[in-house]
Every structure is written in structure tokens, then in C-alpha cells.
C-alpha positions as CSV (number, residue, x, y, z in Angstrom):
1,X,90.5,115.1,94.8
2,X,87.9,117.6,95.1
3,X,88.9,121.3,95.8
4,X,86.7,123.2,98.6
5,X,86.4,127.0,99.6
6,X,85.6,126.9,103.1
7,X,84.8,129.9,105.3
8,X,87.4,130.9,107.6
9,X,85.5,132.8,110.1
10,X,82.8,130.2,109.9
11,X,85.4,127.6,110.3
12,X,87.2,129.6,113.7
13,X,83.5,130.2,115.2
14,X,82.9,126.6,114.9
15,X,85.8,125.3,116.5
16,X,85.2,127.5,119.4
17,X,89.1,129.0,119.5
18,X,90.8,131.0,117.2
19,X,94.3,129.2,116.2
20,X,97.3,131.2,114.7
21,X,97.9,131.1,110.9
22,X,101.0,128.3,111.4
23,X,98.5,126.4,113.4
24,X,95.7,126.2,111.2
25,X,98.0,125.3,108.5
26,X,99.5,122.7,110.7
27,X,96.1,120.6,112.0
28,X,94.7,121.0,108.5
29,X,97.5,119.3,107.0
30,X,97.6,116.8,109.5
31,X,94.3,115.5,109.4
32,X,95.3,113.9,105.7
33,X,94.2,116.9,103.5
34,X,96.0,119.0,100.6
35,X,95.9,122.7,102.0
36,X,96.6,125.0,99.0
37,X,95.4,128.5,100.2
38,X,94.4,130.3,103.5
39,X,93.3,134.0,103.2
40,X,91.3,136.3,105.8
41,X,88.0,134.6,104.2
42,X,88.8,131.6,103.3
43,X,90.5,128.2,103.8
44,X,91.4,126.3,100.3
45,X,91.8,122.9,100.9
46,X,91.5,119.8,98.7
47,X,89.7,116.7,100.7
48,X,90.8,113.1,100.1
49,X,87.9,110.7,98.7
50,X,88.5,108.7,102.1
51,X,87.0,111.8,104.3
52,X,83.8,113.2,103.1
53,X,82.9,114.1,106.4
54,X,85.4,116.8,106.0
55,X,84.0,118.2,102.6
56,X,82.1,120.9,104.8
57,X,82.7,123.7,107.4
58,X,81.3,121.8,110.1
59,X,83.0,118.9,109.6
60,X,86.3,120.3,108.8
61,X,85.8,122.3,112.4
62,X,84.6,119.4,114.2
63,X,87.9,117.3,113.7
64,X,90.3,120.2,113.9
65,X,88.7,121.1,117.8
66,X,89.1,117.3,118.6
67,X,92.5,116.8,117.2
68,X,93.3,120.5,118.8
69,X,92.0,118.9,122.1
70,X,89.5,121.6,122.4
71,X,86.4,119.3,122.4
72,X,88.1,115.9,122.9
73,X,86.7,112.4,122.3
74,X,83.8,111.5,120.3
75,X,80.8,113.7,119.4
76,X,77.6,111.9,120.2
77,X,74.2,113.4,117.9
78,X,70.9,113.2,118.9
79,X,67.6,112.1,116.7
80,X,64.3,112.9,118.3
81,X,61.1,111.0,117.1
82,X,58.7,112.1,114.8
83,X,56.1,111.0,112.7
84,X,57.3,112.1,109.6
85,X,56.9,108.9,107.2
86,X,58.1,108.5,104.0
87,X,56.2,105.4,101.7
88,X,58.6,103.4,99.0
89,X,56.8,102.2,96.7
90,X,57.5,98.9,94.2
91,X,57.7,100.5,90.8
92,X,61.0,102.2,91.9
93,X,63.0,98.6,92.4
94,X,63.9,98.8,88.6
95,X,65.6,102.7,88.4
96,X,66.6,103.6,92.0
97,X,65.3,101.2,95.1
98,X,67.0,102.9,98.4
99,X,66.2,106.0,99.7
100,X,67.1,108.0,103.2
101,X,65.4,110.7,105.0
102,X,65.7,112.6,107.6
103,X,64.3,116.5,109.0
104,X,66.6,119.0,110.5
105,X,64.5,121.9,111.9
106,X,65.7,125.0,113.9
107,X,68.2,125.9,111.5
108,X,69.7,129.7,111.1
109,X,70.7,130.7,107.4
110,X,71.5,133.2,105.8
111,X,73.3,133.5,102.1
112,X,76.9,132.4,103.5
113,X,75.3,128.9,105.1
114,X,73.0,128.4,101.9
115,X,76.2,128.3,99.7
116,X,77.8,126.2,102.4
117,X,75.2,123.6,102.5
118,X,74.9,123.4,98.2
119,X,78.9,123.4,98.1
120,X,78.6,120.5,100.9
121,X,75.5,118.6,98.2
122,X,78.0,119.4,95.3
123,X,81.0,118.0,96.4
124,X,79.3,114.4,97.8
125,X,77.9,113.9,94.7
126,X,80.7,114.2,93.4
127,X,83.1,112.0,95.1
128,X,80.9,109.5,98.0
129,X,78.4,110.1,95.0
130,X,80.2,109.6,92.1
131,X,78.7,112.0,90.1
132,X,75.1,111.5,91.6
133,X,75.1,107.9,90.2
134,X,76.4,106.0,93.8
135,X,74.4,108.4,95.1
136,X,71.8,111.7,94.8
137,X,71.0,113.7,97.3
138,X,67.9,116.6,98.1
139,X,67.1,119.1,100.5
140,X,64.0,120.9,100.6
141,X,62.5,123.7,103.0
142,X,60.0,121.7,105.2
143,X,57.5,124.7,105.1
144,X,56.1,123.7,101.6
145,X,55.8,119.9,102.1
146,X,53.0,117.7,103.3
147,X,53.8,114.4,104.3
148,X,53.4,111.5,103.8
149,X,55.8,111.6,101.2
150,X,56.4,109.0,98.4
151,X,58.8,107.7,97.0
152,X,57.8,106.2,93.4
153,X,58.8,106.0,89.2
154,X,56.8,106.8,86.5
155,X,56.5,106.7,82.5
156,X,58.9,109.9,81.6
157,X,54.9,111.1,79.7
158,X,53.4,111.1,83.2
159,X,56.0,113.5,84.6
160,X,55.8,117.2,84.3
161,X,57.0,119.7,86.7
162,X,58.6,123.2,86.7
163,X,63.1,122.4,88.0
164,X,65.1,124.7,89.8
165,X,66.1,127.8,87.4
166,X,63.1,127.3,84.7
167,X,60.1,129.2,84.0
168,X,57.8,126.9,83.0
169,X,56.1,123.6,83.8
170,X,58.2,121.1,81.3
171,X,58.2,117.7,80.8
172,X,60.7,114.9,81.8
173,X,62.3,114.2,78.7
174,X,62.6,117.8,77.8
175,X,64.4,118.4,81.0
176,X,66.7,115.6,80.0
177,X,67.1,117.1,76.4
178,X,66.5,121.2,77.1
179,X,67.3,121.9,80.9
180,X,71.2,122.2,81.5
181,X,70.9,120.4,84.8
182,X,69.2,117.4,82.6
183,X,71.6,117.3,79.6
184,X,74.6,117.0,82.0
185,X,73.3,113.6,84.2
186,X,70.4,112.7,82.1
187,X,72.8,109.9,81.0
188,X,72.2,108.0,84.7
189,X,68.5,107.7,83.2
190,X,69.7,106.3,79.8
191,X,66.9,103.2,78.8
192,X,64.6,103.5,81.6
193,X,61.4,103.0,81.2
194,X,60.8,104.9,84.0
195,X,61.6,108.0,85.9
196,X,61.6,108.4,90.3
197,X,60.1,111.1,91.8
198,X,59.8,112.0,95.7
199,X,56.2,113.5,96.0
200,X,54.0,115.3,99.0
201,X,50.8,114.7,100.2
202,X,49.5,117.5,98.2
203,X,50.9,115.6,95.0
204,X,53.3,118.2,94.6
205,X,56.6,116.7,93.0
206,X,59.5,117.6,95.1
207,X,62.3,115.9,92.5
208,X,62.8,114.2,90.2
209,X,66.4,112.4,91.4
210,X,69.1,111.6,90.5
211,X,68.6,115.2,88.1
212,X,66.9,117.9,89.3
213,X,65.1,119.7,92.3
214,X,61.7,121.4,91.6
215,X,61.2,125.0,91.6
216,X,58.2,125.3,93.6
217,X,59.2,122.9,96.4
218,X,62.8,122.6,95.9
219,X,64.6,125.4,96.3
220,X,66.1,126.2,100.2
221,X,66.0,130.2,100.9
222,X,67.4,132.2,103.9
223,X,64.0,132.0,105.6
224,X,64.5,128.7,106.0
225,X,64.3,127.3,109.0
226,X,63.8,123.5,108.9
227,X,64.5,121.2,105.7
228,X,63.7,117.6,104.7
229,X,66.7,115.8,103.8
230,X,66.9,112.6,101.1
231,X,69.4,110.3,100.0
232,X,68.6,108.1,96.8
233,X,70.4,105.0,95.2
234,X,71.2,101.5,94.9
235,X,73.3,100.7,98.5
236,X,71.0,101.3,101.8
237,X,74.5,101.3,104.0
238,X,76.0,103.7,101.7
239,X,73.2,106.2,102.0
240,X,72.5,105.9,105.5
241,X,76.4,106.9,105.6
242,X,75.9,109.9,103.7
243,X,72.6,110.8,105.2
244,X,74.9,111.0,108.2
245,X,77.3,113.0,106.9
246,X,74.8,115.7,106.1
247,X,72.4,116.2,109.0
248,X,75.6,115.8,111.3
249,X,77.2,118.9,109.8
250,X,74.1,120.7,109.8
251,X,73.8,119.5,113.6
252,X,76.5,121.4,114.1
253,X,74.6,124.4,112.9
254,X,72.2,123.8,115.3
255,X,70.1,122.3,114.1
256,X,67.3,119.3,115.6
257,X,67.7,116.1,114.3
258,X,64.5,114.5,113.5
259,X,64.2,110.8,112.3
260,X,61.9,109.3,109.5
261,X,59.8,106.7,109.2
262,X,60.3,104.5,105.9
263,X,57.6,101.9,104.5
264,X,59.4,99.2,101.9
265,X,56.1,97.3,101.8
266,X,56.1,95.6,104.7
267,X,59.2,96.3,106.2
268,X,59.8,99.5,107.8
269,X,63.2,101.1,108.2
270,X,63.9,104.1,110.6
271,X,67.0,106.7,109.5
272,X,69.4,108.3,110.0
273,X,70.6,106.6,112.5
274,X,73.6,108.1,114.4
275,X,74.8,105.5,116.8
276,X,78.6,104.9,116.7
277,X,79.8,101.7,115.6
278,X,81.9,99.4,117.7
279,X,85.0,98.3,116.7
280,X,87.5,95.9,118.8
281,X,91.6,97.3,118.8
282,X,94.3,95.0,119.4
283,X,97.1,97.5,121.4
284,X,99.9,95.1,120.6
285,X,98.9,95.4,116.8
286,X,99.1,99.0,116.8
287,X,102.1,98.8,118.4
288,X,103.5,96.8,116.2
289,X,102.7,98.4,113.1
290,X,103.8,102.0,113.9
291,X,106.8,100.8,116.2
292,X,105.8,102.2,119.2
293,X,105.2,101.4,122.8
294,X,101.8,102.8,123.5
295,X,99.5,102.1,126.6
296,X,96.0,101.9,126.8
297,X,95.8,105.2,128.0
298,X,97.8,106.4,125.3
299,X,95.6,104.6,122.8
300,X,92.1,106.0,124.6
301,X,94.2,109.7,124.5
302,X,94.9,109.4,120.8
303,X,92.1,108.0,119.7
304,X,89.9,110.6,121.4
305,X,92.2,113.8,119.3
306,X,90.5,112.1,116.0
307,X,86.8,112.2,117.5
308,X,86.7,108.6,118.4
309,X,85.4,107.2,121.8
310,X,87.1,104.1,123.5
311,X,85.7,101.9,126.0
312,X,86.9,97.9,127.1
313,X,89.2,97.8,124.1
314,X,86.6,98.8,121.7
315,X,87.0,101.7,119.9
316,X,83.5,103.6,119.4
317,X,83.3,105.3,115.6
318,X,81.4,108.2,114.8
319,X,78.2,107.9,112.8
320,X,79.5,110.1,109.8
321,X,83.1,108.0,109.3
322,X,83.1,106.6,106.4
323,X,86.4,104.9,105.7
324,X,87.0,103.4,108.8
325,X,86.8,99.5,107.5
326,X,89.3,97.5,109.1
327,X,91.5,97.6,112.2
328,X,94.4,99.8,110.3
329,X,92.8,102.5,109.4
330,X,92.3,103.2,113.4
331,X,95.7,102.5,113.4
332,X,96.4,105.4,110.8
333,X,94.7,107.3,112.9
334,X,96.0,107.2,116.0
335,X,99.6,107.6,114.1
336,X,97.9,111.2,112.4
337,X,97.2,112.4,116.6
338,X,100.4,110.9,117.4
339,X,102.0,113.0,114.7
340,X,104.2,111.6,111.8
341,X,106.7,114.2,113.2
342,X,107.6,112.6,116.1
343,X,108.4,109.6,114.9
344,X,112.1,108.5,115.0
345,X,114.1,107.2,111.5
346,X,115.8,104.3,112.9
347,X,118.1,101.6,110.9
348,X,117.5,97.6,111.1
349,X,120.0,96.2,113.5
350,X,120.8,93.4,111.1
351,X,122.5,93.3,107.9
352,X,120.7,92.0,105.2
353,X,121.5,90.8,101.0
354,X,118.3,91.6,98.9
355,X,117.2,88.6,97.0
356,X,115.0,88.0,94.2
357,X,111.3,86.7,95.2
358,X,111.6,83.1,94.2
359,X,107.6,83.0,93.1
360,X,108.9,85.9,91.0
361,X,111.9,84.0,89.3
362,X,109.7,81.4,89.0
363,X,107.3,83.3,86.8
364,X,110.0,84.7,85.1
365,X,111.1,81.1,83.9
366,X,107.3,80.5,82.4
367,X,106.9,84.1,80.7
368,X,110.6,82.5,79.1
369,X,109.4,79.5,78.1
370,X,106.1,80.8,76.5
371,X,108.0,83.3,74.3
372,X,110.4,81.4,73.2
373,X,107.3,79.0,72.1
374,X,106.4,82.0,69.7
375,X,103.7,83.3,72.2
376,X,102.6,86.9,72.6
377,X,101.9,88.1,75.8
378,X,99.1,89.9,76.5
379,X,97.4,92.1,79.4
380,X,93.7,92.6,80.5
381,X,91.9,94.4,83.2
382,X,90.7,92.4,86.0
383,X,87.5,93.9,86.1
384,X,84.9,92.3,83.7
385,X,81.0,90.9,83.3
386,X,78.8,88.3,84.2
387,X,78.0,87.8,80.4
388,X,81.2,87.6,79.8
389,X,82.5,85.1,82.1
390,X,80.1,82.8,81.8
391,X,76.9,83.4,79.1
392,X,79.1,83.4,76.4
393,X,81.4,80.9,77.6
394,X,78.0,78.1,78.1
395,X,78.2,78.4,81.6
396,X,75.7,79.0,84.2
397,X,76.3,82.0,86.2
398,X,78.0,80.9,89.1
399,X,79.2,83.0,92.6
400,X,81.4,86.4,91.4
401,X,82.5,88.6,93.7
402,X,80.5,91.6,91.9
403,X,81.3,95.6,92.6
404,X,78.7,96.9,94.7
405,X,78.6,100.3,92.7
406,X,80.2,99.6,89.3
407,X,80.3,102.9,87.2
408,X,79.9,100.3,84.0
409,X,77.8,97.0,83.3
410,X,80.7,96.0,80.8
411,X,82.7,96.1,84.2
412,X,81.0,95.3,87.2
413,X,82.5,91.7,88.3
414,X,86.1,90.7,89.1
415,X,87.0,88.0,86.5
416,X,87.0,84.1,87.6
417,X,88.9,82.7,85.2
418,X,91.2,84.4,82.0
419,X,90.1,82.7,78.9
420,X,87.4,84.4,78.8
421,X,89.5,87.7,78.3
422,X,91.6,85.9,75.7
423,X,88.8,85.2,73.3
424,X,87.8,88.7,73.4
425,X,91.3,90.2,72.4
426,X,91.1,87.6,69.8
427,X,87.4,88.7,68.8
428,X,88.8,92.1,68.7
429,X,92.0,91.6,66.2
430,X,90.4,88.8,63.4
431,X,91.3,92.0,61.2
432,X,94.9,91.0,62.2
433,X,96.6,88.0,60.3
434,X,96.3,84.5,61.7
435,X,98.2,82.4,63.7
436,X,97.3,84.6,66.8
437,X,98.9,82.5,69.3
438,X,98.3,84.8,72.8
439,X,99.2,83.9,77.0
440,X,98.2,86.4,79.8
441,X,99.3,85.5,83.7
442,X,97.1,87.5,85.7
443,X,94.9,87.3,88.8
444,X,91.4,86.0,89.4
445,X,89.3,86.4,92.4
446,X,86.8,83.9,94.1
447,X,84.6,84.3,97.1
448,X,86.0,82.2,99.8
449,X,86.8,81.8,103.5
450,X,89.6,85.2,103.9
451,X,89.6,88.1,105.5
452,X,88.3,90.0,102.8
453,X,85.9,87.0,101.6
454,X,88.1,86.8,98.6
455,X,90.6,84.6,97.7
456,X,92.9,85.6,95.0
457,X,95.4,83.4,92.8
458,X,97.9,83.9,89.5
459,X,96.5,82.1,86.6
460,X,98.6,81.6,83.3
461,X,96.0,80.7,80.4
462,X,96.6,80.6,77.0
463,X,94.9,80.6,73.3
464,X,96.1,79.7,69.7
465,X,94.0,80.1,66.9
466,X,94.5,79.8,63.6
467,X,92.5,77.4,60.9
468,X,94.7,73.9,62.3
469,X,94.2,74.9,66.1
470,X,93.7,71.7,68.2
471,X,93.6,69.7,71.2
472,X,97.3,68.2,69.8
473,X,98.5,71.7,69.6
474,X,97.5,72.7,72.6
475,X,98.8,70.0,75.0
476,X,102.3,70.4,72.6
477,X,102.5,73.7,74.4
478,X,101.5,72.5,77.4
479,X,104.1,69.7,77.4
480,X,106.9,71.7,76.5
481,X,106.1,74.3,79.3
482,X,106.6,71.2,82.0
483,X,109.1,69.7,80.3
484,X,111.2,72.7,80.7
485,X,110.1,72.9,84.4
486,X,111.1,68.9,84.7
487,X,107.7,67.9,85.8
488,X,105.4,64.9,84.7
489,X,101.6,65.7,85.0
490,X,98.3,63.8,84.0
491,X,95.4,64.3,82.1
492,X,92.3,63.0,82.1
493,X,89.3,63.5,79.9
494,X,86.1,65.7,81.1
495,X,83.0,67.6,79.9
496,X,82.9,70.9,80.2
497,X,80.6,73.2,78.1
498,X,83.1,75.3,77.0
499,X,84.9,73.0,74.8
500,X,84.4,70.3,72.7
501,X,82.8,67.1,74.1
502,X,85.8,64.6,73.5
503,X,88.4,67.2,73.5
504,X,88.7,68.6,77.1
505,X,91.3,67.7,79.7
506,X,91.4,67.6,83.3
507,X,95.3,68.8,84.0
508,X,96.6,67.5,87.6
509,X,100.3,67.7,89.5
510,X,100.9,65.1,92.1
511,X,97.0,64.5,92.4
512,X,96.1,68.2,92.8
513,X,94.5,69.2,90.0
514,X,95.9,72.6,88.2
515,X,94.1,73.1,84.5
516,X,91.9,72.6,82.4
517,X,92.6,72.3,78.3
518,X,90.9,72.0,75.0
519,X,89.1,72.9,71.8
520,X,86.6,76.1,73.0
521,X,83.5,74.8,71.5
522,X,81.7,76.5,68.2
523,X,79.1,77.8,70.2
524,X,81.3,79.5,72.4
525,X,83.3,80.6,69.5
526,X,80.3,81.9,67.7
527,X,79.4,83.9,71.0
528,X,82.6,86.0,70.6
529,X,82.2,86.2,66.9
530,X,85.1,84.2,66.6
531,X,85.3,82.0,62.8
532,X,88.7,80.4,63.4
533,X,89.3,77.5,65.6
534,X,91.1,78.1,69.3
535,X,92.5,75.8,71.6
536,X,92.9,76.5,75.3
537,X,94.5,76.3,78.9
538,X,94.1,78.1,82.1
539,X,97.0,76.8,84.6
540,X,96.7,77.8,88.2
541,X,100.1,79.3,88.8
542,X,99.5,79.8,92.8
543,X,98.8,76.1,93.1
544,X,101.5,75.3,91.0
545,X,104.4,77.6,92.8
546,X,103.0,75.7,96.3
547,X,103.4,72.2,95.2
548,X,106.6,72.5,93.4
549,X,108.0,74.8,96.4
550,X,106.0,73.6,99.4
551,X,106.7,75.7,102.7
């Protein structure tokens, strides 16, 4: 969790009403944050991933006067118009496609504030940003800019420009290679061919993201009165969100919100946009869930002590909230203003005997019968690739539920299906003697109709290889394993490019069909660098349990 140093004074004068020492230590705590240090000057708290908006003094102020009930309910920002425009053009869809701009004018700084604001950059990059790669963010004094302003990449030999702390006019790959700044994320511009930049009217570079501010046009200073404000990455909703987050806090300095215009060829895109969301509560849910008996009133009270408005059942949620996702995490909420404190330890009116989850026994049995079949089990991560799952496997790519910001293209998609996983510890050992005779049960995920949009079920697959792996051997395994669970299944014969033509089964359970088995194809096996045969089954456990045990 990042640690932040937070002016006390600045904090107090912000809130509007000076709170004891207990008291301050109290409402910090309770708003879900790590307090480690309050002095006369300054407040030492460490702010959970899930509350960026609280990574500055603003925003740590803003929530402590609405859960102090000093300025209740929610906070409503204004944007005024403008006709500031900022142009994106094509060539940066292949290093960095989204940015977010706003201006903030009218602004009072002095040295205190300045360090507030770059601690405030710092720390979102950090966490919302993840290091500047989810996300990179600039601020610039307005006074030296002209817009239009663009937003474009060029070859790293077209690029030269004097960064923040240097001297001299340098070029791009010497800033990645000499400038500190640059050797520390010039890893987030590893292989491009080409470099974004934000640059003015007068062709003056303002940055070069997600690395380094310029010098010249760059650099914020106490005379500062208004700034342009940018957001760069890869997720539109995610920078909007932490465009918010920004000009809100600085808002609350005083300062005039003022939108931008932004050109994607030929759709146009105005931020920041600081509307609350809507989101429906359920008062019986609530109620439910933290054990309470809470009316409406009592809902719209508590709600409004966390900076949330409430109208017909809907609760309205500030611009710069960005965890709220789901109907709990009001619920968390309104059980922080309620006060964990007050709520009463009571013990279940009925006796109860533990007893052991039967899908768990039932698992237990299979993890039995596969050991004592001289498997070894094995574990894998469920994140993995595209190329994994399916390029190397003969597949065409099919619908993955992908991570929107992966830190890793080895590891950017939840895994379909297991085999996969098992050839590649296999590829990894053939150092290792053989028979290497492997089983993993483990979850997959699939886009489907839930409430996340993902539907998740237990898979058991299973690999042997060795130089006399086969189709025989396989369905051996596979008809001890139901033999011991007293069941009859059938098989019929398929084609399915990742095995051999001839030696792939169809597995099915009552007509419900469960698995898939057979010889992985050479091409496949030549794909994982594999030069010993391997035979194969992935078994879906979930469907299994529910026809064996039906509800």
C-alpha cells in the first residue's frame, strides 16, 4: 500500500473544522486507511489501492468533513466550456491510443501545494497507474502552451527535446539510456517502433509519456496559476477516472474546471466529465448483509457521511470513486458510516455439527484415485496467453475473457481449458527422466450469461508421456478413475486439431458430455518443443459433481 505524508494544517483548513488528535485518528482510520503517524505537520497514513481519491490532501479532507457530517452528502463539481481542443492522431493506436485532458485555471500555489500536487502524480502512478504503465499522467503550466494540442508517436530519431532536470536538448533514446527518469520506465517503451508525444501549436513538445515531462514546457512553478492536465494509456474509462481524481482535488483548491475537446478522427470525445453515476440499492439487501434493520432514511443518512447522494432508491456516486463496482461495496460503506463499533457480536440461535463439503470429499476421492495410479499432481496459475491456449494447440482463437490491463503478454488471458498448461510443464522438465505421467484440477473461465459475465468450472485434465504414450493408455486411466467412482460412460470418436485424426474421443455421462481424450497431435507437440509422445484428458469436474449429485 502506498505510504503518504500529508499536510496537517492543509488537511484541518480544508475540512473547514479543526478535530481533536483522538478524532482525527479515529475518522482516518475509519474511512479504511492504515494511519501510522500524526505530528503538528503532518498526517502519515498509508491508502488502500481501492481509494485513490484519497491519495491527496483534498481528497483525504473531502471525505473526513463528509463522514464528520460537516459538509454532508455528495459533492457536486463543475466543468465550464471551453475551446481548448486536443487532436489524436492515428500513428499513436500502436504505443498508447487514449488520452484525457482537462484545464484547471485560478489556482493558488505556492512550494507546499506544488509538492502536494507531484506527491498526488507520484502515488497514482503508482498504484491506479501501476507504475505509469495502466496509466501516465502530465501537468503543465497553461501560460507556455498554445493549443491546439496533439497528441501523436514518432520514430525515437525524430524526437529530441530538453526533460525535466537536464541541460541540454537530447534525444529519445538517450533519455531512455542516459536520463534517470528514462532508465527507470524506459522498459514500458521496450520494441516500439515508435515514441508518443503531446505537442503545442508552436510545435513545442510538452512530453514525451509515459517517461518524462519537458523542461521548457513541463515544469509547474509557484507562479502558476492555471495548468493543462493529461491522462495517457490503453483504457478510456480508466483514464477518465483518474482524470477525475485529479482536477477534483485540485477543485478543491479552488480551482476552475475547464473541459476539453478531443478529435479521434472523426469522433469527438469531451472530458472530464464529472457527473455522478447512478447506482440502484436494494435496502433489504443491505440489511441483510450487515444484520441490521435500517430505513430508508437511515440508508440516505449513511450514505450521505461517505459523500454519496441518494435519490428514489438510487444511490448517486461521485465522479472520482473508483472502486464502487457492485451493489456491496455501497454496502461496505454504509457499514464504515454506521461504524464497525457499534455493531453487536451475537451467537446463532441454532446448534449446528460442521460437515465436510461433499464436492470437497468428492475431489478428494479423485486426487486418491489418480495417485494411487502413479500420477503426480501438479499446480499452474490461472492466468495465461492467447498463444498459448490456442496457437500452439491448432486452434483458432476463440472468446477469452482477457485482462484489460495485464502487466505481462505471457499473462494476459484467463485459461480455457488445462492441457495447455500441462504441455508446458512437460516442455519445461524433458531434462527430467521419462515417464512424466502429470494431473492438475483447477479452474477455467469462460464468457457467459453471470453476473460477472464469467462462468467458472473445476477441470481435472491429465498428460502421460513417455516414448509408448497412447490413446490405450490413456482411456486405461480414464477407466480406472470411473470404475472406482462406479460409473459407466461413452465415448465416441471426433476431430479435433489438437490430437490425432483417429485417436480423439468425445467423453459423455448420462448424455451430457464431460471430456475430451487423445494422442496431442505432432504438430502440437512440436509447438511446445515437446519430442516424446503425450496422451490426454481434460474432465469437467463441475459438470460431473452435478450429475452424479443432482440438487
Amino acid at each position: 500500500m502506498p505510504t503518504v505524508n500529508l499536510n496537517r494544517k492543509e488537511v484541518e483548513n480544508l475540512i473547514g473544522k479543526k478535530l481533536s488528535l483522538e478524532e482525527l485518528k479515529e475518522k482516518i482510520t475509519s474511512l479504511g486507511t492504515d494511519l501510522d503517524e500524526i505530528t503538528d505537520e503532518e498526517i502519515i497514513v498509508e491508502i488502500f489501492p481501492n481509494r485513490p481519491d484519497l491519495l491527496s490532501e483534498a481528497g483525504l479532507a473531502r471525505s473526513l468533513a463528509q463522514l464528520i457530517e460537516h459538509k454532508l452528502g455528495l459533492k457536486r463539481y463543475k466543468t465550464e466550456k471551453s475551446d481548448y481542443k486536443i487532436i489524436i492522431e492515428d500513428s499513436v493506436k500502436q504505443v498508447r491510443p487514449y488520452t484525457v485532458c482537462a484545464v484547471v485555471k485560478n489556482l493558488n500555489l505556492n512550494e507546499a501545494r506544488i509538492k502536494e500536487i507531484i506527491q498526488l502524480q507520484e502515488k497514482l502512478h503508482i498504484t491506479y497507474g501501476r507504475n505509469r504503465k495502466k496509466v501516465a499522467i502530465g501537468i503543465y503550466p497553461l501560460e507556455k502552451i498554445k493549443f491546439p494540442i496533439r497528441f501523436l508517436a514518432k520514430s525515437p530519431n525524430e524526437i529530441k527535446f530538453q526533460p525535466l532536470d537536464s541541460n541540454n536538448e537530447i534525444s529519445a533514446n538517450e533519455i531512455l539510456e542516459k536520463h534517470s527518469t528514462g532508465k527507470e520506465y524506459g522498459h514500458l517503451l521496450k520494441d516500439a517502433k515508435v515514441y508518443p508525444l503531446f505537442i503545442d501549436a508552436n510545435n513545442n513538445i510538452l512530453s514525451m509519456p509515459p517517461i518524462i515531462n519537458s523542461e521548457k514546457v513541463g515544469r509547474v512553478a509557484e507562479k502558476t496559476k492555471d495548468v493543462f492536465v493529461e491522462c495517457s494509456g490503453f483504457d478510456l474509462k480508466v483514464l477518465k477516472k483518474c482524470l477525475n481524481i485529479i482536477v477534483c482535488a485540485l477543485a478543491d483548491l479552488n480551482g476552475i474546471i475547464y473541459e476539453n475537446e478531443l478529435t479521434y478522427g472523426n469522433k469527438k470525445e469531451i472530458t472530464p466529465n464529472l457527473e455522478p453515476e447512478e447506482m440502484r440499492i436494494n435496502i433489504n439487501y443491505a440489511n441483510k448483509i450487515l444484520g441490521l434493520d435500517l430505513k430508508e432514511n437511515d440508508v440516505k443518512k449513511l450514505l450521505e457521511k461517505m459523500g454519496y447522494g441518494y435519490k428514489d432508491k438510487k444511490v448517486l456516486i461521485p465522479a472520482y470513486r473508483a472502486d464502487i463496482l457492485h451493489e456491496i461495496d455501497l454496502v461496505e460503506d454504509i457499514a464504515i458510516a454506521y461504524g464497525y463499533d457499534k455493531f453487536t457480536e451475537t451467537i446463532p440461535n441454532i446448534a449446528t455439527i460442521a460437515k465436510e463439503d461433499k464436492y470437497y470429499e468428492f475431489k478428494e476421492k479423485i486426487i486418491d484415485i489418480l495417485i494411487g495410479l502413479n500420477l503426480i499432481e501438479v499446480r499452474n496459475y490461472n492466468l495465461t496467453n492467447k498463444n498459448n491456449l490456442y496457437n500452439k494447440m491448432n486452434l483458432n482463437e476463440q472468446e477469452t475473457v482477457s485482462l484489460a490491463n495485464s502487466l505481462s503478454q505471457g499473462y494476459d488471458a484467463l485459461r480455457s481449458w488445462i492441457i495447455p498448461n500441462l504441455l508446458e510443464i512437460l516442455s519445461k522438465n524433458k531434462h527430467n527422466e521419462y515417464p512424466q505421467n502429470i494431473f492438475e484440477i483447477g479452474n477455467i473461465f469462460k464468457k457467459g450469461n453471470s453476473e460477472t459475465g464469467v462462468i467458472e468450472q473445476e477441470r481435472l485434465a491429465i498428460a502421460v508421456c513417455h516414448n509408448k504414450a497412447d490413446f490405450t493408455q490413456i482411456k486405461q486411466i480414464l477407466d480406472s478413475l470411473f470404475s472406482s467412482l462406479d460409473l459407466k460412460y461413452d465415448i465416441k470418436e471426433i476431430e479435433h486439431n489438437s490430437f490425432i485424426s483417429g485417436r480423439a474421443g468425445r467423453v459423455s455421462l448420462n448424455g451430457k458430455n464431460i471430456a475430451y481424450i487423445g494422442e496431442i497431435h505432432p504438430s502440437v507437440l512440436e509447438n511446445w518443443n515437446l519430442e516424446v509422445p503425450v496422451s490426454a484428458l481434460e474432465l469437467n469436474l463441475t459438470d460431473l459433481f452435478g450429475i452424479i449429485y443432482p440438487k
